[in-house]
LOMARLUM-982769 format. One record per residue: x, y, z of N, C-alpha, C in turn; chain. Coordinates in steps of 0.001 Angstrom, whole numbers. Example, Ala and Ser with C-alpha at 12.3 -4.5 7.8 and 13.67 -1.06 7.14 Angstrom:
BEGIN
- n_east n_north n_up ca_east ca_north ca_up c_east c_north c_up kette
- 13190 -5690 7800 12300 -4500 7800 13200 -3300 7800 A
- 12850 -2250 7080 13670 -1060 7140 12900 30 7870 A
END
This chain:
BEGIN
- n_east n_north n_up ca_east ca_north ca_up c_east c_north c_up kette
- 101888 120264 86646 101664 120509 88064 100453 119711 88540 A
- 99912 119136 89559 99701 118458 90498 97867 119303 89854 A
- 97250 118617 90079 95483 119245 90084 95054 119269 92328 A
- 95016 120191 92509 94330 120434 93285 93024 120535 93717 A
- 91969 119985 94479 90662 119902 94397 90710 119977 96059 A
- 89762 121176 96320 89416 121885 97347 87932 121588 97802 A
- 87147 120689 98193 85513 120809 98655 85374 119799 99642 A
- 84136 119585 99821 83939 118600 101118 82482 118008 100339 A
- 82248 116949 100400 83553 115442 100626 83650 115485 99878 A
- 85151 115682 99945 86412 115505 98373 86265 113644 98218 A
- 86431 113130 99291 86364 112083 99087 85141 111325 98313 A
- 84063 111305 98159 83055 111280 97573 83468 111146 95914 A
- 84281 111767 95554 84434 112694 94132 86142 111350 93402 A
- 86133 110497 94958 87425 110196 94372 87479 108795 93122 A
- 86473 108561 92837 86468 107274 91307 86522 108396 89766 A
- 85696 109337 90003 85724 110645 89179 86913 111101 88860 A
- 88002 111471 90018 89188 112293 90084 90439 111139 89353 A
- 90058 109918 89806 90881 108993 89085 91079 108563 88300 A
- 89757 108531 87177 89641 107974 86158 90081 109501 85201 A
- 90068 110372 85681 90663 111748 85031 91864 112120 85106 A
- 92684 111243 85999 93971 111491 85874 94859 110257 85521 A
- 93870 109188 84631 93881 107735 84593 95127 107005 85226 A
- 94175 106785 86477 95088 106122 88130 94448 104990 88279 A
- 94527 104112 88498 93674 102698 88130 93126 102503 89690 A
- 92182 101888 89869 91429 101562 91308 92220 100503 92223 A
- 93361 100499 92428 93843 99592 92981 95220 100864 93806 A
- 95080 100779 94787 95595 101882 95851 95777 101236 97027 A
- 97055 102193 97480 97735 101494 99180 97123 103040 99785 A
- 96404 102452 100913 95997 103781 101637 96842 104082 103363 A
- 97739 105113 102957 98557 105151 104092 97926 105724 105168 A
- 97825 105426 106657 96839 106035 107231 97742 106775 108835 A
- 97916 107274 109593 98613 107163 110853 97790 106970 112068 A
- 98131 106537 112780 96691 105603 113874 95628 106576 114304 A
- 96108 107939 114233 95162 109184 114559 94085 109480 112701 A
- 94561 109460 111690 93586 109538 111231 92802 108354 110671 A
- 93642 107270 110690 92836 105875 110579 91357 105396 111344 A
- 91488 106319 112691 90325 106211 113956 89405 107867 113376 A
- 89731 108487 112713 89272 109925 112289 88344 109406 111261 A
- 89028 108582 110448 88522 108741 109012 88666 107712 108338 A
- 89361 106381 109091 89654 105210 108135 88233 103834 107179 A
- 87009 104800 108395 85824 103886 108030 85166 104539 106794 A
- 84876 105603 107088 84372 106557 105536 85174 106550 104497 A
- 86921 106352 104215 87510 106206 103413 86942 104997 102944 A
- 87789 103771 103745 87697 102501 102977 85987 101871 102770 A
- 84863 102618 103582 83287 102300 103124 83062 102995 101473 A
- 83593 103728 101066 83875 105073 99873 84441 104096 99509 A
- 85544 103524 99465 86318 102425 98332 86122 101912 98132 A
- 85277 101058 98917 84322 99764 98373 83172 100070 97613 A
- 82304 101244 98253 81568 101329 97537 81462 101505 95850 A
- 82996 102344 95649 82999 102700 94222 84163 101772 93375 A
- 84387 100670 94337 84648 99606 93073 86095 99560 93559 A
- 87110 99977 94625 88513 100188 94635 88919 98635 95371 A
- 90321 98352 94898 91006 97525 95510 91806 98211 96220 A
- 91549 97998 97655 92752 98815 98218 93629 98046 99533 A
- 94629 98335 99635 95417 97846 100819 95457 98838 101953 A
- 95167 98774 103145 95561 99586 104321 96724 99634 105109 A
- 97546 100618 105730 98502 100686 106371 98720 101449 107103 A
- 99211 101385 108217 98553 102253 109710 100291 102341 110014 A
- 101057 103893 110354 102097 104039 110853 101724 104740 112311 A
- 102713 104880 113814 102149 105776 114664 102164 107125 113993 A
- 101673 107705 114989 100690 109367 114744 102408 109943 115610 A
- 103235 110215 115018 104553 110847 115617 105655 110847 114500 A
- 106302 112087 114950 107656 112623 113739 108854 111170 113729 A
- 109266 110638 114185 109965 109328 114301 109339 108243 113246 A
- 107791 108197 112695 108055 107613 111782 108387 107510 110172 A
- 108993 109374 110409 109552 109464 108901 111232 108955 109243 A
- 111256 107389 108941 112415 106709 108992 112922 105528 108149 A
- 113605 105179 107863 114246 104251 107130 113113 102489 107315 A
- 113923 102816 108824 112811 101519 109474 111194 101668 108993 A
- 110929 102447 109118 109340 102552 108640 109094 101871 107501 A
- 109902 102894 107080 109683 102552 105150 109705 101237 104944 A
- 111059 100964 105279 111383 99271 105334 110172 97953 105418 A
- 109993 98377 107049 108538 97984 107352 107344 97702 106372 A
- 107558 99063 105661 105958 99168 105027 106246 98586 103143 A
- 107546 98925 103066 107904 97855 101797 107504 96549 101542 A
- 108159 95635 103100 107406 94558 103239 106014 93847 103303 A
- 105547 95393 103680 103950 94834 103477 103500 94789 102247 A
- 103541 96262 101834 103351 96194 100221 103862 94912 99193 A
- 105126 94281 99595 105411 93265 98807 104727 91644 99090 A
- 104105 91713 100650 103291 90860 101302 101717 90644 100338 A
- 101358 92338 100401 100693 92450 99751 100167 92084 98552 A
- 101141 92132 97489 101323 91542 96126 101068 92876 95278 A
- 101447 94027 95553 101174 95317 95372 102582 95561 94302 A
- 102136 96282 93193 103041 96230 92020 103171 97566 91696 A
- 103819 98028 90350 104017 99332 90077 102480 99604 89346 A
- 101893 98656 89077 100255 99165 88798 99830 100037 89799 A
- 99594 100122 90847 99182 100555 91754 99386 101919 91857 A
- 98977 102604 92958 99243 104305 93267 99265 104010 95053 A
- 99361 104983 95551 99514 105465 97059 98304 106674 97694 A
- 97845 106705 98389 96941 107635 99286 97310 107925 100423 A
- 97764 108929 100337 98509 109093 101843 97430 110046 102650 A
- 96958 109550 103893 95988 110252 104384 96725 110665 105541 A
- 96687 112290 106158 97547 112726 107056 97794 113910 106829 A
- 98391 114227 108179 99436 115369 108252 100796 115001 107845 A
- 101450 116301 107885 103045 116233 107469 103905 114555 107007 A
- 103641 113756 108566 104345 113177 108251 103750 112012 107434 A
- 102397 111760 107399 102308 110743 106912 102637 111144 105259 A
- 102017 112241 104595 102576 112965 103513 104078 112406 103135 A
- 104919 113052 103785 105943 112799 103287 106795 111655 103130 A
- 106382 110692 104322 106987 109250 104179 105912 108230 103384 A
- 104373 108328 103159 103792 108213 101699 104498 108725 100381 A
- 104902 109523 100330 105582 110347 98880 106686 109677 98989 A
- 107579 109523 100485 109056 108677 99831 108410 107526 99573 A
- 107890 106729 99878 107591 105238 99784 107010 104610 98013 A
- 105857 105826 97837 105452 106249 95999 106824 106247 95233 A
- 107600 107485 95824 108617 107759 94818 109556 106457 94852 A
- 110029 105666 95648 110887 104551 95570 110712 103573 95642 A
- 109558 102348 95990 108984 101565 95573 108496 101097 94061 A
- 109135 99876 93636 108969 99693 91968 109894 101241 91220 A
- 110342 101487 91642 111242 102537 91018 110247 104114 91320 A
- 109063 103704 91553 108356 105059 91576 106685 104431 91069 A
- 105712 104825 91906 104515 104314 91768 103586 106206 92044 A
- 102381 106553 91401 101690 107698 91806 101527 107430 93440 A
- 101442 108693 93588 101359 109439 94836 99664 110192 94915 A
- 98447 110209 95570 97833 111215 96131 97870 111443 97229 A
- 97878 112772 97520 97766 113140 98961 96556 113693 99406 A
- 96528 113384 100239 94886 113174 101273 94987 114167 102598 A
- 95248 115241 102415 96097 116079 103786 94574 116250 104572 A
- 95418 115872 105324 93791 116385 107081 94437 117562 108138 A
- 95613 118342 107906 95767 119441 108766 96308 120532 108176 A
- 96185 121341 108643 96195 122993 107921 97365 122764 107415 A
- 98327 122822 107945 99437 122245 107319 100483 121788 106293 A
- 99632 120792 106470 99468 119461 105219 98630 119943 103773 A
- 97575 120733 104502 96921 121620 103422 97141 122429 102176 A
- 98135 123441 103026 98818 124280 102351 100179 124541 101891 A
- 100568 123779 102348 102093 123299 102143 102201 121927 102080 A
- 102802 121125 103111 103755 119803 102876 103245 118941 101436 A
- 102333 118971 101470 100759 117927 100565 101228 118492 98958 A
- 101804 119651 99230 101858 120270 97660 103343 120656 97267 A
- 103676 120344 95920 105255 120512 95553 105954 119180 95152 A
- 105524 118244 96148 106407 117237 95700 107770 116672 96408 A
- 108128 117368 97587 109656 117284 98090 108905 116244 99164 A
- 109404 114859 99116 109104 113917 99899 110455 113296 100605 A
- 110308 112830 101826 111434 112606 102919 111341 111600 103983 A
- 112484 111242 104043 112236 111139 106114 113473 111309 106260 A
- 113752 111003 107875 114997 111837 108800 116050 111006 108850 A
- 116461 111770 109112 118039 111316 109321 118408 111460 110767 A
- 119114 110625 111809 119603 111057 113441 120276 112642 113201 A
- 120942 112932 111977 121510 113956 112132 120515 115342 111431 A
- 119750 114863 111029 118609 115983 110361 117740 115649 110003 A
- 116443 116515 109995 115009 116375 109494 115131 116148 107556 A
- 114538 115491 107071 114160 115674 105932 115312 115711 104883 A
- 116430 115039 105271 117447 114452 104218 117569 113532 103150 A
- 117320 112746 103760 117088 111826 102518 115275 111677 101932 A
- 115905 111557 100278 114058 111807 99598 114386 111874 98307 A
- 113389 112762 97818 112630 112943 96579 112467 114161 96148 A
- 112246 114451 95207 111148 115325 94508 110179 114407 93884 A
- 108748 114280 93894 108676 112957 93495 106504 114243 93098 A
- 105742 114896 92209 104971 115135 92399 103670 114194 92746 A
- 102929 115111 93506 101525 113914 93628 100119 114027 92250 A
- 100020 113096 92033 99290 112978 90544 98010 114108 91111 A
- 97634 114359 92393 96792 115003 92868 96565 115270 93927 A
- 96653 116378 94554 95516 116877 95636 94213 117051 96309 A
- 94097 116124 97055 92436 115889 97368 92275 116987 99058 A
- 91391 118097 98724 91555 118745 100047 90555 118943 100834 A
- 89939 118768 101892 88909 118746 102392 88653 119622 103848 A
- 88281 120910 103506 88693 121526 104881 88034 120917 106143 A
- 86741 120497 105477 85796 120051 107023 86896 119094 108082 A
- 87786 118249 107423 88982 117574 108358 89509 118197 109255 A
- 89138 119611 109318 90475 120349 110181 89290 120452 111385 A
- 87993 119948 111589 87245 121092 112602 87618 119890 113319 A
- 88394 118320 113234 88865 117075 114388 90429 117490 114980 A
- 90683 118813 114532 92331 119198 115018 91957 119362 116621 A
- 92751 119322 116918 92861 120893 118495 93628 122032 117914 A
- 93016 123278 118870 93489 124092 118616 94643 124454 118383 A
- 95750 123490 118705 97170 124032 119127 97591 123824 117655 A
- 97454 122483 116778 97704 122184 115524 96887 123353 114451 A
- 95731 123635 114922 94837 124700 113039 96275 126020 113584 A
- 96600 126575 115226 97396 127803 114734 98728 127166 114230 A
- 99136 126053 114906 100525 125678 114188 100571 125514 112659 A
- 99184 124971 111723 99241 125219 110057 98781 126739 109930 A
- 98198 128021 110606 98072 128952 110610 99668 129923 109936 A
- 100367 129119 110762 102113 130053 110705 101697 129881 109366 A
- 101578 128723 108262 101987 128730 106958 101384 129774 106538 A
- 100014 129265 106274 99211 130378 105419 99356 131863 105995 A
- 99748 132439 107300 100465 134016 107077 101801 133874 105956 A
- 102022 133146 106394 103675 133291 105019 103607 133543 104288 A
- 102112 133003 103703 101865 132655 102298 101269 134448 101758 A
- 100658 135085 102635 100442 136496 102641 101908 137527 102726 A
- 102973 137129 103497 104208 137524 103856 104557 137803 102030 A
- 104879 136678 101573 105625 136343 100386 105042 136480 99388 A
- 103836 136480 98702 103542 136735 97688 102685 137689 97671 A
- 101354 137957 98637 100270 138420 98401 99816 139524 99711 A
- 100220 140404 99188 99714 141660 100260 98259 141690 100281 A
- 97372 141676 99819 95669 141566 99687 95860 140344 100597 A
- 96221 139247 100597 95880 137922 101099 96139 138394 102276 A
- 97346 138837 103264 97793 139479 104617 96605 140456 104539 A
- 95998 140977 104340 94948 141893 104903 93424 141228 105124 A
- 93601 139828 104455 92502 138753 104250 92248 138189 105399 A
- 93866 137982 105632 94097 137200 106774 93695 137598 108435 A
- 94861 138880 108323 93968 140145 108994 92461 140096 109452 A
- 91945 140192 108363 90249 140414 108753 89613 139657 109187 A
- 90122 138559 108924 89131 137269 109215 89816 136112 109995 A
- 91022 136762 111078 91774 135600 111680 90832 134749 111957 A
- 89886 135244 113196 89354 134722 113789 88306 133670 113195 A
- 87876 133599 112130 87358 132601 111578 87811 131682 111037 A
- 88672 131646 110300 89403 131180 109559 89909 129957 110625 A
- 90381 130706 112262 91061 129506 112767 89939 128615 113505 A
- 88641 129417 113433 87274 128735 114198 87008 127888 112620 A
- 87896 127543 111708 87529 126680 110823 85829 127307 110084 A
- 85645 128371 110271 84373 128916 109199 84305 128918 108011 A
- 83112 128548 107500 83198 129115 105550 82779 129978 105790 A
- 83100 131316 104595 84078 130336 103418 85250 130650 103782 A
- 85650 131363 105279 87098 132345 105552 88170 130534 105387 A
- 87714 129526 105762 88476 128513 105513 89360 128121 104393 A
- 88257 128022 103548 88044 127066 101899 88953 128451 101493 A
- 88566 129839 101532 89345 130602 100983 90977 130719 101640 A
- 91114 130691 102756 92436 130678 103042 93338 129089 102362 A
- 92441 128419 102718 93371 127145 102231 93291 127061 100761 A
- 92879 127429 99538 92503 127726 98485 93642 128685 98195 A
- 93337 129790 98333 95031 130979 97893 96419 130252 98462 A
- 96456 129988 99446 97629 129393 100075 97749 128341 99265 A
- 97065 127210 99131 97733 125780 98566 97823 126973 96644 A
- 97367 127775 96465 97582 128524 94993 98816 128935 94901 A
- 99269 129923 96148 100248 130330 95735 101666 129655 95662 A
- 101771 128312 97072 103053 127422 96567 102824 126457 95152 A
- 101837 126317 94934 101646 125294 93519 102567 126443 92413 A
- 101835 127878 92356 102532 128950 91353 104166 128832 91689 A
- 104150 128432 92732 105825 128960 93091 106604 127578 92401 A
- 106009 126561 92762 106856 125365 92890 107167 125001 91421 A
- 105349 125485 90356 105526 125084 88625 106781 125795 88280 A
- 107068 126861 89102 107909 128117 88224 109280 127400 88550 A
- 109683 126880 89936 110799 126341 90238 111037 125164 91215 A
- 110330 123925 90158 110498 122734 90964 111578 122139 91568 A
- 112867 122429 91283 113648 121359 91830 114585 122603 92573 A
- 114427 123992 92999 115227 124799 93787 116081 125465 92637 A
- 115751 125692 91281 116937 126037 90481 117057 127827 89950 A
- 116208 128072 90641 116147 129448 90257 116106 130588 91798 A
- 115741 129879 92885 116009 130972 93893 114519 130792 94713 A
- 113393 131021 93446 112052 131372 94011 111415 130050 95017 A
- 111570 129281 94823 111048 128133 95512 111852 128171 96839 A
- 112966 128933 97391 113664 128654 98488 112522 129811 99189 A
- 111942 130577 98354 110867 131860 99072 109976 131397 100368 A
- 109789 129966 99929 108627 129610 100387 109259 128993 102135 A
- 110471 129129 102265 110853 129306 103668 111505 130172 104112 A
- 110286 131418 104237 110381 132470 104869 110336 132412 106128 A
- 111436 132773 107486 111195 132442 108710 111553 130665 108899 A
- 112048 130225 108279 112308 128593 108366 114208 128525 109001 A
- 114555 129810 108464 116141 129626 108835 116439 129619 110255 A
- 115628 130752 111289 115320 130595 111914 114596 129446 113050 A
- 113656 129324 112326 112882 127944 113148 113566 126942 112655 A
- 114379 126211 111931 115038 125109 111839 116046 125594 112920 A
- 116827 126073 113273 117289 126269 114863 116635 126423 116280 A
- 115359 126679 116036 114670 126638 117075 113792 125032 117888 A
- 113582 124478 116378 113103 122977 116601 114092 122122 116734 A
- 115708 123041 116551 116401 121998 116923 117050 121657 118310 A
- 117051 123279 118983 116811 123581 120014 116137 122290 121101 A
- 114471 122545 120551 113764 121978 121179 113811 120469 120685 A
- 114828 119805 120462 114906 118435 120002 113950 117598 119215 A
- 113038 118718 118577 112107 118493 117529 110405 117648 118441 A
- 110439 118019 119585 109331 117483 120349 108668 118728 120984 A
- 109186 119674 121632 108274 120725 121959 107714 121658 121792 A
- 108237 121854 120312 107205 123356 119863 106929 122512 118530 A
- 105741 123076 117718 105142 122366 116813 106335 123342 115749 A
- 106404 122549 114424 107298 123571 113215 106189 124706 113077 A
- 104878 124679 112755 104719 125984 112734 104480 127100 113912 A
- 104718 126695 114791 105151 128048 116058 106833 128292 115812 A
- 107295 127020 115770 108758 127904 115401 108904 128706 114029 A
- 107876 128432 112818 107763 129284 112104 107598 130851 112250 A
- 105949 130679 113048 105450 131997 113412 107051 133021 114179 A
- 107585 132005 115143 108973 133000 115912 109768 133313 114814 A
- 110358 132484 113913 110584 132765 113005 110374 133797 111763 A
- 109524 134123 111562 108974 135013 110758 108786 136292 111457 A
- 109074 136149 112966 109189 137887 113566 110385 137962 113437 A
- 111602 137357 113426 112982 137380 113523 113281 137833 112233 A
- 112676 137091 111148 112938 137201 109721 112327 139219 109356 A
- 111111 139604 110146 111047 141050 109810 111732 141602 110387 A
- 112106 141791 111669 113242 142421 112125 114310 142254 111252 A
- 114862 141465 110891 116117 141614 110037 115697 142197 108745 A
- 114983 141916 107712 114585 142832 107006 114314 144261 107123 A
- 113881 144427 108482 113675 145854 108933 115209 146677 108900 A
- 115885 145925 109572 117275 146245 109780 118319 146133 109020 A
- 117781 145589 107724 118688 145688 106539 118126 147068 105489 A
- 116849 147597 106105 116266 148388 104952 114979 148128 104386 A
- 115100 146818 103827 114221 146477 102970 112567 146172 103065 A
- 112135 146931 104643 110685 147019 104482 111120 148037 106239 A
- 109749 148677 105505 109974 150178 106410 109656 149981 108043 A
- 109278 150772 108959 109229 150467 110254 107274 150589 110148 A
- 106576 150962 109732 105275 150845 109943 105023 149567 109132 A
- 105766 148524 107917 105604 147827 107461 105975 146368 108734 A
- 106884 146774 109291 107659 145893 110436 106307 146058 111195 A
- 105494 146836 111621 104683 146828 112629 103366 146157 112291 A
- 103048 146283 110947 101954 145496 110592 101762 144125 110560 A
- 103500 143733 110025 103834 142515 109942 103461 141731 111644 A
- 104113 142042 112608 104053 141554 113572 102453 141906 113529 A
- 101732 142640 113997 100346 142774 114125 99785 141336 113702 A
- 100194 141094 112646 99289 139745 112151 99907 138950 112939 A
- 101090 138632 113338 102104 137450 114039 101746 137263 115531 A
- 101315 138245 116216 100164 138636 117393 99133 137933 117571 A
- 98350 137769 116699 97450 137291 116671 97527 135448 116765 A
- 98816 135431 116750 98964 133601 116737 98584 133219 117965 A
- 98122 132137 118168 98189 131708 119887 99155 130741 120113 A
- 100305 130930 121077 100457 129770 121849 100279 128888 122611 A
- 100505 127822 122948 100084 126922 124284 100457 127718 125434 A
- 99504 128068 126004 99700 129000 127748 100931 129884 127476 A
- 101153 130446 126339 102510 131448 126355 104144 130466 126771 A
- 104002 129240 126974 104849 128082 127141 106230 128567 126365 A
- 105561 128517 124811 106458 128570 123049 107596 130102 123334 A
- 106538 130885 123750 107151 132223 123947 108299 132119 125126 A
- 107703 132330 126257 109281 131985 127472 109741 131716 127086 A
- 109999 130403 126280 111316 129652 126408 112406 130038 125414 A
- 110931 130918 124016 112024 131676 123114 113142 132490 123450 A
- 111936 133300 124825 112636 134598 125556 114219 134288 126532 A
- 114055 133196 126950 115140 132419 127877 116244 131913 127004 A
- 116147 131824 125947 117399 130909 125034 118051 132505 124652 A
- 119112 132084 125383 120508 133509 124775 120136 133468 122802 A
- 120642 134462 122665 120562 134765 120916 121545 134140 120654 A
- 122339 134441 121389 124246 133536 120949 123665 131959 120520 A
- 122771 131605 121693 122536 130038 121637 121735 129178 120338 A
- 120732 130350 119784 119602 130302 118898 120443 129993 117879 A
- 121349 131175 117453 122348 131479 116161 123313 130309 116142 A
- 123793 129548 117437 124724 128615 117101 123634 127096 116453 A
- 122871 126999 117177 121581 125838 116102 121325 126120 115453 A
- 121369 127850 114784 121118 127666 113463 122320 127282 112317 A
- 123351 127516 112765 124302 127477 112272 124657 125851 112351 A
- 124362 124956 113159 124257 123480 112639 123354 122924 111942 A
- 122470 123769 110886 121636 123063 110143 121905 122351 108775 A
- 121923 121118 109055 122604 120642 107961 122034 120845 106593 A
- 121130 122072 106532 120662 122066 104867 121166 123669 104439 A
- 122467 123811 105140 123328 124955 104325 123634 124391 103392 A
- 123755 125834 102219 124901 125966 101417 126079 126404 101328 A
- 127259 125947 100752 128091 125756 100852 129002 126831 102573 A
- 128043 126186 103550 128330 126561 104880 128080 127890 105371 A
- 126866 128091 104184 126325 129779 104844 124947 129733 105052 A
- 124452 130419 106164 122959 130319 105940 122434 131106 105370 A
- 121394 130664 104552 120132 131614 103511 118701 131987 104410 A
- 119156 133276 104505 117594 133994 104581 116986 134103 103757 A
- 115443 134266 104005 114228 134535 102936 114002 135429 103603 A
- 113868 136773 103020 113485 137885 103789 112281 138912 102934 A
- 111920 139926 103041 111407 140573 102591 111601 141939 101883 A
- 111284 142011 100743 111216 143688 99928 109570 143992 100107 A
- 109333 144542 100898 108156 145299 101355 107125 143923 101845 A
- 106036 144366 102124 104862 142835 102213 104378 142838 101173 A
- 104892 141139 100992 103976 140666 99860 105452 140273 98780 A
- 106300 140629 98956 107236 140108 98616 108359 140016 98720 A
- 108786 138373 98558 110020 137556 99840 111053 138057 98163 A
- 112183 137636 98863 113894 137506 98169 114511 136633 98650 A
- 115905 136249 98246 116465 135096 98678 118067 135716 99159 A
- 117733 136221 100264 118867 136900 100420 120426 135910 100791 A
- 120815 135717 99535 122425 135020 99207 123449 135205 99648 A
- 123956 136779 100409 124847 137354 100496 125273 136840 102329 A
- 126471 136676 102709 126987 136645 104299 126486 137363 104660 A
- 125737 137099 106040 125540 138524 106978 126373 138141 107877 A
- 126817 139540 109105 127448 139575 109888 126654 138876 111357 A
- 127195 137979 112063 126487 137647 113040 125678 138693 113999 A
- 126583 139802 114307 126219 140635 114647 124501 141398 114354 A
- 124501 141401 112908 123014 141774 112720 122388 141414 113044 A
- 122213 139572 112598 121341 138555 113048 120757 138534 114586 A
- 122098 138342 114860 121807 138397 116665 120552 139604 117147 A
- 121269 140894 116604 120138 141721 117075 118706 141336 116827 A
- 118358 141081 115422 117350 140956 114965 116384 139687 115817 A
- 117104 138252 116245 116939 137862 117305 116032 138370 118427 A
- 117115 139471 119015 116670 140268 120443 115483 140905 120389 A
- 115626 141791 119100 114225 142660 118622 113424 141886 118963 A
- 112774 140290 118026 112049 139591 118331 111770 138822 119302 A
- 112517 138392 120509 112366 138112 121980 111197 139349 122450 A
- 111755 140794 122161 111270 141773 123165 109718 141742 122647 A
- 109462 141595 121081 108278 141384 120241 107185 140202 120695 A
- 107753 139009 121187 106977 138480 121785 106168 138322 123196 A
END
């Protein structure tokens, strides 16, 4: 599994971290034009200083460039470059630069190391960790790819205090999940200390992003490639919000607000199957409350989309199995299941409505 390293400046630490995971000083540093202007001078002043050969590469700061064309693009440079399978990758970014860095590692020279360099909550606690690298397809997010791990995790919370607010609550959705699904203490962590945590404070930071990037690393060693059930855990509330972002043609609500909607939909239905009680349903949302949206924008428009309409986008998501959709739901807080079995539309739908009236 992947070494994770959590402090500030991680970067500082990075000739140390390399020569320990013997990665040779010669690196493509993927950057997207937003953190290249964030952070591209202290990186590459840090690389020089400690001896690195490195190449730079700047994609736009937008979901469109996890694409074929990109890649393409950035192949050519790398081969412009004179950049070989000696080499490794640094992908500095959110989501997307992550993941179209990891496809580019994993398929270039057959496969070259990967580090990831995540700068948003996000990226932090999820995308940055596991290994499932991608870009899109016209007909779906995140089809074609990889499993491809990153030789390492470099994490640096101080990156997140250059977000806006709308992005630390959109990586916020994750790390509640991450309390949802494994860790009832962590949901009461979370609880206590929203408010810092999203004002980016130590240590409520370093500790949230710390358990969270812990608990998908535990999930992912146990079941890297999806073969046992537990790794599908980790999209709790995703069945949902993959109909909702598709809804919104993948431009107006961030994935983690359609998470957060998501994950009230996902307790209601758990509520309504049994499997976590009605004061457990109430706590759950309690924390989900606490999310902010943009001007309540995310919410209306949840409230305005018929349930019929929600359920039919979810039902075009092209990452069913064999043409059924999989919930991740809950047996009490603190721990998700992979619920396998048909449900009746009928339930769903309600569970839906519940969560309209919830928001």
């Amino acid at each position: 599994m992947s070494e994770i390293i959590v402090g500030t400046p991680v970067i500082e630490d990075i000739k140390r971290l390399f020569e320990k995971h013997n990665l040779r000083k010669k690196t493509v540093v993927l950057f997207d034009e937003n953190t290249k202007a964030l952070f591209g001078k202290q990186i590459s002043q840090t690389l020089q200083k400690q001896g690195f050969t490195f190449v730079e590469t700047v994609v736009p700061a937008k979901e469109t460039s996890k694409s074929l064309r990109t890649a393409w693009k950035l192949y050519g440079e790398l081969i412009d470059a004179e950049v070989d399978r000696s080499w490794n990758l640094l992908a500095v970014g959110g989501g997307v630069v992550g993941d179209l860095g990891g496809y580019i590692a994993a398929s270039f020279y057959r496969g070259i190391p990967v580090i990831q360099l995540p700068t948003t909550l996000l990226a932090m606690t999820d995308s940055s960790i596991g290994g499932k690298v991608a870009i899109n397809h016209p007909q779906g997010k995140n089809l074609i790819g990889f499993f491809h791990l990153p030789e390492l995790v470099m994490i640096d919370p101080s990156y997140l205090a250059s977000l806006p607010p709308r992005e630390v609550y959109a990586g916020m959705a994750e790390v509640i999940k991450y309390g949802f699904i494994a860790d009832r203490d962590f949901l009461t962590y979370i609880t206590r200390h929203f408010k810092e945590i999203v004002a980016i404070q130590e240590p409520y930071i370093s500790e949230a992003v710390r358990t969270s990037a812990g608990i998908k690393a535990d999930v992912v060693e146990k079941d890297f490639k999806e073969q046992s059930g537990l790794r599908a855990t980790l999209n709790f509330g995703h069945t949902f919000a993959h109909g909702l972002e598709k809804l919104a043609d993948y431009r107006y609500i961030k994935h983690g607000e359609a998470v957060a909607l998501g994950m009230v939909c996902a307790l209601h239905l758990s509520e309504k199957l049994g499997t976590i009680t009605h004061s457990e349903l109430d706590e759950g949302l309690a924390v989900l409350r606490k999310f902010r949206f943009r001007s309540g924008l995310v919410q209306k428009r949840f409230r305005d989309i018929p349930a019929e309409t929600i359920l039919e986008s979810m039902h075009s998501d092209k990452k069913k199995v064999d043409k059924q959709l999989r919930f991740v739901l809950l047996q009490g807080l603190g721990k998700a299941y992979l619920h396998d079995e048909p449900l009746d539309d009928s339930i769903v739908l309600e569970a839906i409505e519940e969560a309209k009236k919830s928001c």
